[in-house]
N, C-alpha and C positions, 0 to 999 in steps of 0.2 A: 504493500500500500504506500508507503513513503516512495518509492521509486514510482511509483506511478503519478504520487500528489508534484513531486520533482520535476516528472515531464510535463506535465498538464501547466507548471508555474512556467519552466523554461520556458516554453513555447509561446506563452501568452508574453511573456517579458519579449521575446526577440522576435516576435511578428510585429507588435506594437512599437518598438523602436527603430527596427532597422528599415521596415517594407515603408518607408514613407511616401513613396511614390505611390502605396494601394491603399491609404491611409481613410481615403473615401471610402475606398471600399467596404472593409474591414466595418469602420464605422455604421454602414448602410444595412449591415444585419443586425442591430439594434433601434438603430435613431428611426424619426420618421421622414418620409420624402423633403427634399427640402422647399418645396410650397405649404409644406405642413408647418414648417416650423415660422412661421409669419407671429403674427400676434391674431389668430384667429382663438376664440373661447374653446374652452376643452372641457366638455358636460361631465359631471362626474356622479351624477344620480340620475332616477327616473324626474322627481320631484321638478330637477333643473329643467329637465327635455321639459316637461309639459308645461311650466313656465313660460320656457323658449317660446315656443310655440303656439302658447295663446296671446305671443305680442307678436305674430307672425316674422320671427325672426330666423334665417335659416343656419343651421345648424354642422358645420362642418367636421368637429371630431369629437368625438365622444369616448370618455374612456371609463369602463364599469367592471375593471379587473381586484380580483380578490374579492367580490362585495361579500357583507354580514345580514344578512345569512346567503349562501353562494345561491347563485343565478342556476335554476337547472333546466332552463332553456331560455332563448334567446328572446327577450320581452315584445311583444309586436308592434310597439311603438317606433322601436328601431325601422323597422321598415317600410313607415312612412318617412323617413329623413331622405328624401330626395338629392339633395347635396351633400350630405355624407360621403368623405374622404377617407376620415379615420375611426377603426373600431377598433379599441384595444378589451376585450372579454376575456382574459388570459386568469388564470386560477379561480375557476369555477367550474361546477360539474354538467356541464355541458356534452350530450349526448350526441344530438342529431339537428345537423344543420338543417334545417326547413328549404323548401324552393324559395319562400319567399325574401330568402339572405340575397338571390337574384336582382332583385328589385331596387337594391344600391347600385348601381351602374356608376356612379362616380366616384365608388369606394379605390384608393391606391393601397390603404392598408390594412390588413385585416389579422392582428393577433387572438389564434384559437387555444396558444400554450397552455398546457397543465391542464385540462379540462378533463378528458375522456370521451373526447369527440370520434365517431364509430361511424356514423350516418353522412352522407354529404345528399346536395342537393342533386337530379339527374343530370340538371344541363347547366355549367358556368359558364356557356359563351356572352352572357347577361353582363358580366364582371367583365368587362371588357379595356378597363383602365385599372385592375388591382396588378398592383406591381410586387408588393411584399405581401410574403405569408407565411407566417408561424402558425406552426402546428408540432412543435416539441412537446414529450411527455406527456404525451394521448393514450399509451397504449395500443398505438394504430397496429394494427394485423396487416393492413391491407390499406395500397394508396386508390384509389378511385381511379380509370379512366378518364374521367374527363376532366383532369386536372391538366390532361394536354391541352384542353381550352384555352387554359388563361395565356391568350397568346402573347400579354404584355407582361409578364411575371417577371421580375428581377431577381428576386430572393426568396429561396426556397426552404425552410429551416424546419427539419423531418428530425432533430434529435432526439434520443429518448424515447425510442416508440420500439414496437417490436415487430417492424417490419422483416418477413425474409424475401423477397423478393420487389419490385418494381414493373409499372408496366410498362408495355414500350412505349406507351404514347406521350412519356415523359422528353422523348424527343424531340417533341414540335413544340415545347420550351425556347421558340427560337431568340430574344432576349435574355434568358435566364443569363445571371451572372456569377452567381451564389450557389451551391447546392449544397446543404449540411445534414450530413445521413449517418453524423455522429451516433455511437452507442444502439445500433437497431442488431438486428442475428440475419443479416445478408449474406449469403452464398454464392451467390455472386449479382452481378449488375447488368441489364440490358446492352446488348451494342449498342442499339439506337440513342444510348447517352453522346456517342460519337460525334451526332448530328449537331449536339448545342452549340455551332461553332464562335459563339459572343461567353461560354462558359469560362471564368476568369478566377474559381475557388470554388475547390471539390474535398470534400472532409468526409471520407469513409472510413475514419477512424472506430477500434472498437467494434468492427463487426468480425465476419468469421471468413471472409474472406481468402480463398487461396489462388485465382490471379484477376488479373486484373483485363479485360479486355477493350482496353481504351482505344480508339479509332483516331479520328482527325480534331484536337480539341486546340487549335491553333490559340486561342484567346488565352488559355490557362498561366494560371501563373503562382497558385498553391495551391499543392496537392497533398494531400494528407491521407496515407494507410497506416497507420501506427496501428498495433493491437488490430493485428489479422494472422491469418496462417500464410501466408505467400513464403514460399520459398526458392521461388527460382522471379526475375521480372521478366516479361516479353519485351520483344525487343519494338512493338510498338510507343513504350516511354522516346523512343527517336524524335517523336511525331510532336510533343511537345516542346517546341523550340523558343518560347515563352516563360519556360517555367523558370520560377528562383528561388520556390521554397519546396523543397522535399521530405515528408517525413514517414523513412520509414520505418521505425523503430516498433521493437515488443511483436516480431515476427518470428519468421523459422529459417532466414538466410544463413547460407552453410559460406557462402563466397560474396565478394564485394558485388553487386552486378554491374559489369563494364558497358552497360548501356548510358547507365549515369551519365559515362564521360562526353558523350554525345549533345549535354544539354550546355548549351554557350553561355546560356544567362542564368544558370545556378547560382545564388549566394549562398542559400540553406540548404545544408544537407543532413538528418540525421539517422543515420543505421543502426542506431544503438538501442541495446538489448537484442541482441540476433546470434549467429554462433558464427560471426567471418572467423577467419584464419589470420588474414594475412589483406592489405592493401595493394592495387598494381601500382607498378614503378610508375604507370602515364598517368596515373591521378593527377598530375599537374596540369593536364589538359583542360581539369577547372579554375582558368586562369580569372574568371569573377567571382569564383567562391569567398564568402564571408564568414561562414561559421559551420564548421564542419562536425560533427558531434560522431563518435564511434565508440561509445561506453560499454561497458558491461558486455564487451566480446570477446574474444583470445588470442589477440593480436600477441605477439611473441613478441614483436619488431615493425619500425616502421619504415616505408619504403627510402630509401636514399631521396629518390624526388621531393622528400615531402617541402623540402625549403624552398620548391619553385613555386608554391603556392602565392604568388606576392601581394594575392590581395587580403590571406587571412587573417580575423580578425579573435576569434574564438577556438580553441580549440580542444576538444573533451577528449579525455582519454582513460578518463575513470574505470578502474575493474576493468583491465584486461591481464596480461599476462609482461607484459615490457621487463626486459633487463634492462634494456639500455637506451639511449636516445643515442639518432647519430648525427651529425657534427654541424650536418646541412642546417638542422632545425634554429641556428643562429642565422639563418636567412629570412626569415619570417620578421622582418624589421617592422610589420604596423600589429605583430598579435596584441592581444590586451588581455585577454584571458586565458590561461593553459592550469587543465584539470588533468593532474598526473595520478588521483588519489589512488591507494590501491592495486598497487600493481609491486612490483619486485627489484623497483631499482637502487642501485646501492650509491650511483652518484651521477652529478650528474655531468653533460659532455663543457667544455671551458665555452665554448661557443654561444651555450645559454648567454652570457653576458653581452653578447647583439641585443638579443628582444629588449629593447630600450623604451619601447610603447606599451611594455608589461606591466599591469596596473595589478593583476589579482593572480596569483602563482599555489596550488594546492598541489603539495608532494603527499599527501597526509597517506598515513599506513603505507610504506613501503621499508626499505632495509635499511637504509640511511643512518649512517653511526655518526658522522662528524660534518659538522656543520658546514652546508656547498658555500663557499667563501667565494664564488663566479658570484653569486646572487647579488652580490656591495656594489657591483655597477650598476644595478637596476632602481635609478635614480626615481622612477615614475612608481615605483610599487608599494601601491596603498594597501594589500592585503595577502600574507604569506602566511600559510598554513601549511608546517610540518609535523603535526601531530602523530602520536602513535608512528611512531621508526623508533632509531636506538641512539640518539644522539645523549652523548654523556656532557658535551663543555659547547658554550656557545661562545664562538670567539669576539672579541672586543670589536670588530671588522664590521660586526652586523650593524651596527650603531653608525653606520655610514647613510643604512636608508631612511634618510631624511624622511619622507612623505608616508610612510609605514601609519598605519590608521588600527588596522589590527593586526594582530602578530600569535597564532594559536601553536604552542611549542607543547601542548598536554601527552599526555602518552610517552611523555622519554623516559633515560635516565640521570635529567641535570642533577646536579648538585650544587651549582652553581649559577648565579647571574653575571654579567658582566657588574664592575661597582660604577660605571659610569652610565646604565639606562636611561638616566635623565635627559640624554641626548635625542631619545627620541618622542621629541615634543610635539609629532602630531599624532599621537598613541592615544586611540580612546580607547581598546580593547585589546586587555591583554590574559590570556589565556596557559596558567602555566603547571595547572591541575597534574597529579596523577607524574609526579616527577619524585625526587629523593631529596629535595630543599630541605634545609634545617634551618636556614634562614632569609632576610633577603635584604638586598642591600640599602643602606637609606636613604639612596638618591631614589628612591619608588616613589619617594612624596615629592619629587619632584616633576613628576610629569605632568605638566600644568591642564593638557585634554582627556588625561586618563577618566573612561565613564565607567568601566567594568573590570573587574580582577578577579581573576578567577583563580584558585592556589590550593582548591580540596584535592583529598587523598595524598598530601605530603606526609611533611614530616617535623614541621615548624612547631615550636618550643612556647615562640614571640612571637609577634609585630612591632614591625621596628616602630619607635615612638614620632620617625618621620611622616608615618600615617596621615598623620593628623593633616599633612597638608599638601594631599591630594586634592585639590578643593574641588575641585569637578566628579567627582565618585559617587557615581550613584547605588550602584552594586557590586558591591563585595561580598563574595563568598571563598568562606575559608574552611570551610563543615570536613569532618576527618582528618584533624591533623591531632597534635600533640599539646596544644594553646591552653596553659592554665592562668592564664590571666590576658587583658585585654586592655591597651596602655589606653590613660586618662586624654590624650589627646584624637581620640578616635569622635571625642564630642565636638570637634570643629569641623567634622565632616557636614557641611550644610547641604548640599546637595542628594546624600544619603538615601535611597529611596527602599533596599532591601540587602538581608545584612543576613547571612547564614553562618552561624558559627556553630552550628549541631556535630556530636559525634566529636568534643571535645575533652577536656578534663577542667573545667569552668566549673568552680565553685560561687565567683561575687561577679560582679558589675562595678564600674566607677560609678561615681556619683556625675560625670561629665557624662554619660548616658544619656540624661536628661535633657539635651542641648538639642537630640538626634530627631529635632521638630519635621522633619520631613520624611522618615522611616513609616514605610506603611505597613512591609512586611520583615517579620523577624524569626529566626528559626533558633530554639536553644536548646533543641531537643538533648539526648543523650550524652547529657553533661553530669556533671557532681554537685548542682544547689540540692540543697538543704532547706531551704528557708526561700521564699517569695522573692524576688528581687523588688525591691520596691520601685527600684528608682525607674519601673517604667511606666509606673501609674503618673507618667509626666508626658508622656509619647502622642502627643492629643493626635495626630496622621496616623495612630497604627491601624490595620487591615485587618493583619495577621500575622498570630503568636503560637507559637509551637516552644510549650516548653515539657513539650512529653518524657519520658522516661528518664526523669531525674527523680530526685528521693524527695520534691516537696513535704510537710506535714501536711500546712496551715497555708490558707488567706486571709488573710485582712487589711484591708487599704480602703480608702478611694478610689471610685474607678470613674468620678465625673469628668477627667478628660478623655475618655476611651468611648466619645460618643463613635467614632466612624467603625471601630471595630467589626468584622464581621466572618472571624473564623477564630474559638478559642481553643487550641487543642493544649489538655494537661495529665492526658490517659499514663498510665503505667508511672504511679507515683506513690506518694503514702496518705494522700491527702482523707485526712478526716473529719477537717472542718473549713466550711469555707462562711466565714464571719462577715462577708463582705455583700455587701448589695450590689445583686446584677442589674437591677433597672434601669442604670442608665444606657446600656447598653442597649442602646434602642435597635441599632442597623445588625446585632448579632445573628447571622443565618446559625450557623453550625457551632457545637460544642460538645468536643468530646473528654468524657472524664470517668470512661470506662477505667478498670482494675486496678483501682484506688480503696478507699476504708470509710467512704460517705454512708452514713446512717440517718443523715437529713439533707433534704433538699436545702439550695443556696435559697437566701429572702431575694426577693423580687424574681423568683425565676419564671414566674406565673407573668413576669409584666413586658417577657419578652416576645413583643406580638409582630417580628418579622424571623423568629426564630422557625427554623425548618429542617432540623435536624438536630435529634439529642442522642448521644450515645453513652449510656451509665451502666453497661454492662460488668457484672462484676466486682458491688458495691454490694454495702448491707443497707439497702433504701428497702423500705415495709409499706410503703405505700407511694401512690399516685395521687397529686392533690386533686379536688374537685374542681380547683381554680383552672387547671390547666386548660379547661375548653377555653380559656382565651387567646392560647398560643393557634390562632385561625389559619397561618400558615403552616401547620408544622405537616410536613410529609413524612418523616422517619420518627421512630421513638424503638431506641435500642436497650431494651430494660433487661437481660438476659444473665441468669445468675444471682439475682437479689434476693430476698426474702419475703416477698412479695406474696398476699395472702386473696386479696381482693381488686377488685380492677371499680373503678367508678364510672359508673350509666353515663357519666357527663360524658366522657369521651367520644361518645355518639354524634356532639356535638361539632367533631374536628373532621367534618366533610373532607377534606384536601389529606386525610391521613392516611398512606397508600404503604406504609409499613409497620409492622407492629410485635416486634418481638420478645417476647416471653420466657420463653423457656429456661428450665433449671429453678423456678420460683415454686415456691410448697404452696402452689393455687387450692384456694378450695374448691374441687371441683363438684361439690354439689351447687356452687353456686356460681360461679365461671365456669365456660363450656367454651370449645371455637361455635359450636352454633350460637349463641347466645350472641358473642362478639362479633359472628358475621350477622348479624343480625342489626346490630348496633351502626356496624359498620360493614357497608356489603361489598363494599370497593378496595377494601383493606386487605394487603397480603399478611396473615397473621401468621405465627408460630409457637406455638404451643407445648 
């Protein structure tokens, strides 16, 4: 799923910025015609229309999508609007388009999405000027014949449905420009798509596809089979001499297919997720290629050609099998992005230090022991990521790239920083998790853009007391290390927004705690307090507190600044009394303080009426108060293991309560029963 949510983000990111030239296009399968977008009125009720219309005024688009309570069929007032352009009826349960949908003749746009539309009307030659039509997320089985009518149709948007096949007379589409058949179970496609020769974006992505029989589609210019079974392409892709975005990724290709090289005006290509082998030496013959993607295939090597590509801009190579780069790839003087994550290299070739237009460089998980020292000419590189390899020492060298924004080093073996980091002053993120550090150096407080640091799973003792004036830090997480105390100037962090020290040896807090007015979320989980820390009854921004499995006893405080509060977690503690009033804790959803030594509920807990989740399993609580039917939202109630003798009728009361766990409590059951409580509650998942 992540690799799938990965392409679906790439793609929208580098269609939307590179294809500026199709930029209308692209646009054109959401927006409306641009005569629509005038200052003409846009009805958004019945109520309006009949208004309109008793000051005889006409009525050009009307949009009545998502209505309360949905629309289950199309109102018959709509088909008196004579001048009706646009209909937007999109999320509603809309079955069966009537004939009389005919009778707009001056409709261009007609959104039928998300309905459940099954029915069409016999004859659309009526619709004579609809140019756009959504009909995504129907459910459609089956496209209509005479959808070859609409002879002005521009944009055709079929995603979501479960189409398997098409009919031919989708051919006489002879405007079409759009066709999106995203996500249906197609088997394959008509020739007669051949015909649409004005077709300029074809998206048969996500079906089942195994080839392709594409004809004469001279207009074309992206094409998209991701997520199909195709494993060989015909060598009609020739015939596309137009095209510049290809995607064929999440297939069954065993070989690169050398049809590709045929296409002049390629910039986008991607093969990734497929099972190539190997690249041809003539790949260079995509001499307008811009961004080339071949991830997650078994590339061993890549061809000697690859540096005649001169116009690459992008270059993916994530998860494949690479030892090595060769030497050419210092010819790629305008790349900007090179993804080497994942693959087997142990260094890299000198030549790397060409790519001088390298802005984002990711070696991450490969064999890499000692720091590529090529990289300090790469004056442009805002973002290096060598995570997870085996680098032990970073050399002083690295402190050269100036423009460095983030720098992710997690997964080594440092033990070491340089003591001069301060150098690099446009460092918002730095990432150094999951290393051998015992300490770090004190120029860390001096990186005047540093927003994030990251430093869990070390091995750190301290914080150096230069902390304090990172001033830009908003998140700092240091959770799994060795940290028994936490220096007093960590209260100058004003910027502070979330702060994870959990899975420490943290017994106190400073009293400069108090300062950290901007901390929304705090983690203090699995540490060594004993005793409340008080000084964060001062925290008036916190969110969320996690001071779980430490040896609390007792609470007692004020909690009148902890109004925004709204996640308290203090489960796996000793807590036996909590003396303190929850009321003010108005915005609390969740609280958990399961397997702790509670034998009374907190005061005010009854007066938490945005609370929607309680977890107290594993207490000596004997009862449920009657007050609680005020808790109106509460969906969860985790009472499991308590001593627990009777249940109160009032809970009846808490409609919205869809969980309700019990068990392990000495119920009496001649007088609680689950029938009784489904009874109370019919909607409630209970356990007993």
């Amino acid at each position: 799923m992540r690799d799938y949510l990965y392409c679906c983000v790439k793609w929208l990111i580098i269609v939307c910025l590179l294809l500026r030239s199709t930029t209308s296009l692209i646009i054109s399968q959401t927006l409306l015609p641009q005569n629509l977008l005038a200052s003409q009125l846009e009805y958004t009720s019945i109520a309006q229309i009949e208004a309109a219309l008793s000051k005889g005024k006409n009525i050009y688009r009307v949009n009545l999508s998502n209505q309360t309570p949905k629309l289950t069929s199309i109102p018959t007032i709509i088909f008196t609007l004579q001048h009706l352009q646009a209909l937007n009826l999109e999320g509603n349960y809309i079955s069966i388009l009537p004939n009389e949908l005919t009778n707009l003749s001056h409709l261009q746009y007609l959104n039928l999405s998300n309905n459940g539309v099954q029915g069409f009307p016999k004859d659309l030659k009526p619709l004579k000027n609809l140019q756009k039509l959504h009909l995504e997320k129907n459910g459609l089985q089956k496209l209509p014949t005479v959808i070859g009518q609409l002879e002005h149709l521009q944009v055709l948007l079929l995603k979501d449905n479960e189409l398997e096949s098409l009919p031919s007379e989708i051919g006489t589409l002879k405007q079409l420009q759009t066709l999106n058949l995203k996500r249906n179970r197609l088997h394959s496609i008509p020739k007669e798509i051949g015909q649409i020769e004005t077709l300029e974006v074809l998206n048969l992505s996500s079906n089942q596809l195994q080839a392709i029989p594409l004809l004469h589609l001279p207009a074309l210019k992206i094409l998209d089979i991701s997520y199909n079974r195709l494993d060989t392409l015909s060598d009609v892709i020739n015939n596309l001499q137009q095209l510049h975005t290809l995607n064929l990724s999440n297939n069954r290709l065993n070989s690169f297919p050398k049809q590709i090289l045929s296409l002049e005006q390629l910039q986008i290509l991607d093969v990734s997720s497929n099972q190539i082998l190997s690249l041809p030496e003539t790949l260079h013959q995509l001499q307008t290629l811009k961004h080339l993607y071949v991830e997650r295939n078994r590339l061993k090597e890549l061809p000697l050609t690859i540096g005649n590509l001169q116009q690459l801009e992008h270059l993916g190579l994530k998860s494949n099998r690479l030892q090595n780069l060769p030497a050419s790839i210092g010819r790629l003087t305008l790349l900007q992005n090179l993804n080497l994550t994942n693959n087997q290299l142990q260094e890299l070739p000198s030549t790397v230090a060409q790519l001088t237009s390298l802005t984002s460089l990711k070696i991450s998980n490969n064999s890499i022991n000692t720091f590529p020292e090529v990289l300090v000419a790469l004056q442009k590189l805002a973002s290096l990521d060598l995570s997870f390899n085996k680098i032990e020492i970073i050399s002083d060298k690295i402190l050269a790239l100036k423009s460095l924004k983030t720098l992710n080093l997690r997964g080594n073996q440092l033990t070491l920083l340089p003591q001069n980091i301060a150098y690099f002053n446009q460092l918002q993120n730095l990432n150094l998790a999951e290393n051998k550090l015992t300490h770090l150096p004190s120029s860390i407080g001096k990186l005047p853009q540093l927003q994030v640091l990251t430093l869990e799973k070390n091995q750190l003792s301290h914080l150096p007391n230069e902390i304090g004036t990172a001033s830009s830090l908003t998140h700092l997480m240091a959770r799994n290390n060795q940290l028994q105390n936490i220096p007093a100037t960590i209260g100058q962090l004003k910027q502070l927004q979330l702060l994870d020290l959990s899975k420490n040896l943290l017994s106190e807090l400073p009293q400069e705690f108090k300062h950290l007015k901007t901390l929304q979320s705090l983690d203090l989980s699995k540490n060594q307090f004993a005793s409340f820390p008080t000084v964060l009854f001062h925290l008036s921004n916190l969110v969320e507190l996690d001071l779980s499995r430490n040896t609390i006893l007792s609470i007692h405080g004020n909690l009148a600044n902890w109004k925004k509060l709204e996640k308290l977690d203090l489960h796996a503690n000793n807590i036996n009394k909590i003396s303190t009033d929850l009321s003010p804790l108005e915005y609390l959803r969740e609280i958990n303080l399961e397997r702790n030594e509670l034998s009374d509920w907190p005061i005010g807990f009854d007066q938490l009426k945005r609370l929607e989740i309680i977890e107290v399993t594993n207490n000596q609580l004997t009862t449920i108060p009657e007050s609680f039917k005020n808790l109106t939202h509460l969906t969860a109630l985790y009472i499991n293991n308590n001593r627990l003798t009777q249940i109160p009728e009032s809970l009846a009361q808490l409609k919205t309560l869809k969980m309700l766990y019990l068990m392990g409590n000495p119920l009496d059951t001649s007088t609680v029963t689950i029938e009784k409580i489904h009874q109370w509650l019919p909607e409630t998942n209970t356990d007993l």
